[in-house]
N, C-alpha and C positions, 0 to 999 in steps of 0.2 A: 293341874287341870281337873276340873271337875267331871262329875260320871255322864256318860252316856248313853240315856237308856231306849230303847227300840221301841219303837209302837207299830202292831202287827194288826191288820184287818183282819176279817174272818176269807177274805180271799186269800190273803197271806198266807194265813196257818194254813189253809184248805191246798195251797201249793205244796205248801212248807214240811206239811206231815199227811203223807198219803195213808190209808190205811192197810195197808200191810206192812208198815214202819211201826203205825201206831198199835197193831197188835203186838211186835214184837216189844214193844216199849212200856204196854200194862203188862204182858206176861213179867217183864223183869219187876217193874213196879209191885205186881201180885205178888213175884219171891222174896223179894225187902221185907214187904210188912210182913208175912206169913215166918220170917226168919228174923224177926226183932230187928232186923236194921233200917226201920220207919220209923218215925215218931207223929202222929198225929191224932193233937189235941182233937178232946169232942168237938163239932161245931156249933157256932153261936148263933142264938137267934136272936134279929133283933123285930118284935113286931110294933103295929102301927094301926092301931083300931078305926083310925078313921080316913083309913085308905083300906083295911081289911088285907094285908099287905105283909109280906115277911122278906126279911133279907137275912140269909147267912151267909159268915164268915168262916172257912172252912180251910186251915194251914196244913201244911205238912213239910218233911224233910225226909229226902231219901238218901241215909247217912254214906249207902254204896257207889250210888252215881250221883252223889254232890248236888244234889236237886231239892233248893230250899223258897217255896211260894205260897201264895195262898189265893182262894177264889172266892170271889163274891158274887153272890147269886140275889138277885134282887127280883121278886115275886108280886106279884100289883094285880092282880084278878079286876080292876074295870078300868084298865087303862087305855083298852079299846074304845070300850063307850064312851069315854071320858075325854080321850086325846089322842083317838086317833093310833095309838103306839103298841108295840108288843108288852104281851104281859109280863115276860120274861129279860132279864137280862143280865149279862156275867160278865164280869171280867176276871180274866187269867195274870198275877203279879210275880215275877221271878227275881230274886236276889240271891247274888254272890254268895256262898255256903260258907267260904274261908273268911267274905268280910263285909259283908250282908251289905255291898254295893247295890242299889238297885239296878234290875239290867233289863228289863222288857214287863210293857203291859202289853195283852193281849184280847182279842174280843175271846171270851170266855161261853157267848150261847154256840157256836158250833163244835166248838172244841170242847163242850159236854156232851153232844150228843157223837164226836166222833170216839169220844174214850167210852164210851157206855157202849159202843157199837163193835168195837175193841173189846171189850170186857169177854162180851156174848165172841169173839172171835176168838178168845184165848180159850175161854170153856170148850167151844166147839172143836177146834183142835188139837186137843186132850183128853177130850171126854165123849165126842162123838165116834161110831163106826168110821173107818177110812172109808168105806165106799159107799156112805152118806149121797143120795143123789135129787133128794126131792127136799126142799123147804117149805115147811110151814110157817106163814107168818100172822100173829093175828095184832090186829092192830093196823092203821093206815096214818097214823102221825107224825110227828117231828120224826120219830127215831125210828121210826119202821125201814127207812132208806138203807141208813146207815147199819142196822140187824141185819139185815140183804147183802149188804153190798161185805161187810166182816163174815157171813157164815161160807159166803161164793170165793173169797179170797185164801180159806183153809180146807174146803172139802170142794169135789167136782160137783156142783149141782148144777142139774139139768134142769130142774121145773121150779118153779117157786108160784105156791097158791096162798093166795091172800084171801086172812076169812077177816070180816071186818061190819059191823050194824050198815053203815051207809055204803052203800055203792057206787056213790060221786067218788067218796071219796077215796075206794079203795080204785076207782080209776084213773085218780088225782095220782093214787102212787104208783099205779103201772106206767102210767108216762114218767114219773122222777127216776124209776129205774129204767128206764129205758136211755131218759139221759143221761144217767151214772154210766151207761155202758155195761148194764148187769148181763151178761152173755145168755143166761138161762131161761129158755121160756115163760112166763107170768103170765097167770089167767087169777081170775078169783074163783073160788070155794064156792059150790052151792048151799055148803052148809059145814061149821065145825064136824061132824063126823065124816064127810066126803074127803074133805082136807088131811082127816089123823089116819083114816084109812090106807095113805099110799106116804104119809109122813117119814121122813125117815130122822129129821132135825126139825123143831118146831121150835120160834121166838115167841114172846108173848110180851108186848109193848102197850102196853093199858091201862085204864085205871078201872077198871072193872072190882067189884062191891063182893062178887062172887064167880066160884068158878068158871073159865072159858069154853068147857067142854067135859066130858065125861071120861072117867075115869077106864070105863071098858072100851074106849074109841081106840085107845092109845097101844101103839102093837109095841112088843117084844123087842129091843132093843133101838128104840127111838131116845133121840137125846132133847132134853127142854132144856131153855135159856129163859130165865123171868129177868123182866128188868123192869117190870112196872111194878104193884102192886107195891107201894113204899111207906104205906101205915098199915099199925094192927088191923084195921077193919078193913081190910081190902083183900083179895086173894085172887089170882088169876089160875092156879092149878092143885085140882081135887085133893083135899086129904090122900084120897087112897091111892093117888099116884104118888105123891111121895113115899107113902109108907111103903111102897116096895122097889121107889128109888135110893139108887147111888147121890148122894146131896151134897154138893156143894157150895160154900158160898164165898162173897168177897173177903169180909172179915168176920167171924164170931160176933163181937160183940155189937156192931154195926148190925148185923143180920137178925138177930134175937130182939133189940129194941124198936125194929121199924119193917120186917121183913111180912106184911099179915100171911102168904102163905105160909111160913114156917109154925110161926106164932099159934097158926090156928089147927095146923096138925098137931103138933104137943098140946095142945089143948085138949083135945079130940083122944088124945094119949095112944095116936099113931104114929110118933113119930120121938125117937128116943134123943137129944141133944146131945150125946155122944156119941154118936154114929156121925154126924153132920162134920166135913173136913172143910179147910180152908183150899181156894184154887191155887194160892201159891204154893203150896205145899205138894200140892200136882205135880205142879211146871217146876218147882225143886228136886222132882224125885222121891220127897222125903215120907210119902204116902201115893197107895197105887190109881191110877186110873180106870178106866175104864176094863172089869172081870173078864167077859167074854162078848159076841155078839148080839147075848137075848137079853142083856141087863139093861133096864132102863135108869138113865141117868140127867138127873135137875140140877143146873147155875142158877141160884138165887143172888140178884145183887141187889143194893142200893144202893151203891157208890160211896168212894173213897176217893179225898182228897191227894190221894197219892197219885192217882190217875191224869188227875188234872196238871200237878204240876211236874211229872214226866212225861206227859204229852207236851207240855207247856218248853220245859226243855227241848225233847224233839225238832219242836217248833222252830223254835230260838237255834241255836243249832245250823239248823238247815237253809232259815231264812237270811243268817249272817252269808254262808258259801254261796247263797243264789244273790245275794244283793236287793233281798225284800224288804221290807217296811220305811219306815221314816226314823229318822236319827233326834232325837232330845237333850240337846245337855240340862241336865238339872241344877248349874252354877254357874 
């Protein structure tokens, strides 16, 4: 009999893997690669000059929980103007570890923005104050939901203020979290220092050129999550704030080559690269969290294909017990 392999919608996986699953499923993914038992290749880019266009391919194996896939992300910056279509698009690929059977494709653009929103819920569960009770969130895009709906599902937060340029659109996101069901109040920020003022956890989801705010806004034991800022030239939090944060990031080597906050604090020569710890190594135990309650403390990611395809497990998983997707034989 030949293999049968699953095809998961992004409502699927959105059943399939709720996000307090999916944070406990990158915290484990974070402690693999942070303890050598990942393997994943650089990502490949393939570009396309006359579409202005990139696609990466981006595998991984996670040798602990037998999770062997790879995600394709395909990037088209005028596909709106052009046809109408999203600029972005992913697919999530999962294969048999013991005999590299293929076993599920999956829509790949929610289940990026659910594992990046995961990422920020593992940091925050580790690295923020327990009685954490206001969010900051700057940013109003794709993944600003899903930073909401990860930081409300490990700490009690009461308020959550969105500081954001347009104000459509950061009212665009007070209704998506309202039908997330985010419990916590939500208003917008008059302004990034009104917002870090009463800050106790702050996201930062952007692609902002330069920093989001000031480094003297920022109180005494407040915890940052970056999940944007993913070239050298980009930075969404001040030199001086990391220089006298607790730093963490997804992977070393991923972080240093495309991280612009980090990048540009060592540059600046505030910021020393051995000081900077990986998060799995957190969630390992095998380095400390969080000192006391005035230490402030920064998750830098850019993401890691390890995310993707134990989320992507998860998925798979969960949607075989519920009876989701559509069945393929491949023979």
């Amino acid at each position: 009999m030949g293999a049968i392999m699953l095809i998961l919608s992004a409502a699927d996986v959105r059943r399939a893997a709720p996000m307090p699953a999916a944070i406990d499923t990158v915290a484990s993914a974070f402690a693999q690669l942070s303890a050598g038992l990942a393997a994943v290749p650089l990502r490949v880019p393939i570009g396309q000059a006359q579409h202005d266009s990139h696609t990466f391919f981006m595998p991984a194996l996670l040798a602990e929980s037998g999770a062997l896939g790879l995600k394709v992300v395909s990037v088209f910056p005028h596909n709106q103007e052009r046809y109408d279509l999203p600029s972005i698009h992913a697919l999530v690929m999962l294969f048999d570890a013991g005999t590299g059977v293929p076993l599920a494709a999956m829509d790949g653009t929610y289940l990026t923005a659910l594992r990046t929103g995961a990422s920020a819920g593992v940091a925050t569960r580790v690295l923020a104050r327990p009685d954490a009770r206001v969010l900051a969130m700057f940013g109003a895009g794709a993944q600003a939901p899903y930073q909401v709906q990860a930081v409300c599902a490990v700490r009690p937060i009461e308020r959550v203020v969105v500081v954001n340029r347009s104000r459509a659109r950061a009212e665009q996101l007070l209704g998506t979290l309202h039908s997330l069901g985010i419990p916590a109040d939500c208003t917008i920020a008059d302004s990034a220092r009104a917002a870090l003022a009463e800050a106790d956890v702050v996201c930062c989801a952007t692609s902002a050129p330069t920093p989001l705010f000031d480094d003297a806004d920022v109180r005494p034991g407040t915890h940052i999550n970056g999940v944007g800022a993913y070239t050298p030239a980009l930075a969404e939090v001040p030199p001086a704030t990391i220089a006298r944060a607790y730093v963490a990031v997804d992977q070393q080597a991923a972080a240093w080559a495309e991280a612009g906050d980090l990048i540009q604090a060592r540059a600046a020569g505030v910021l020393d690269a051995a000081r900077v710890v990986e998060i799995g190594a957190i969630v390992a135990g095998l380095v400390p969290g969080r000192r006391d309650d005035a230490q402030i403390t920064f998750f830098k990611s850019v993401g890691n294909a390890v995310q993707d395809v134990a989320v992507g497990q998860l998925a798979l998983s969960e949607a075989r017990r519920l009876g989701l997707g559509t069945e393929v034989a491949l023979a």
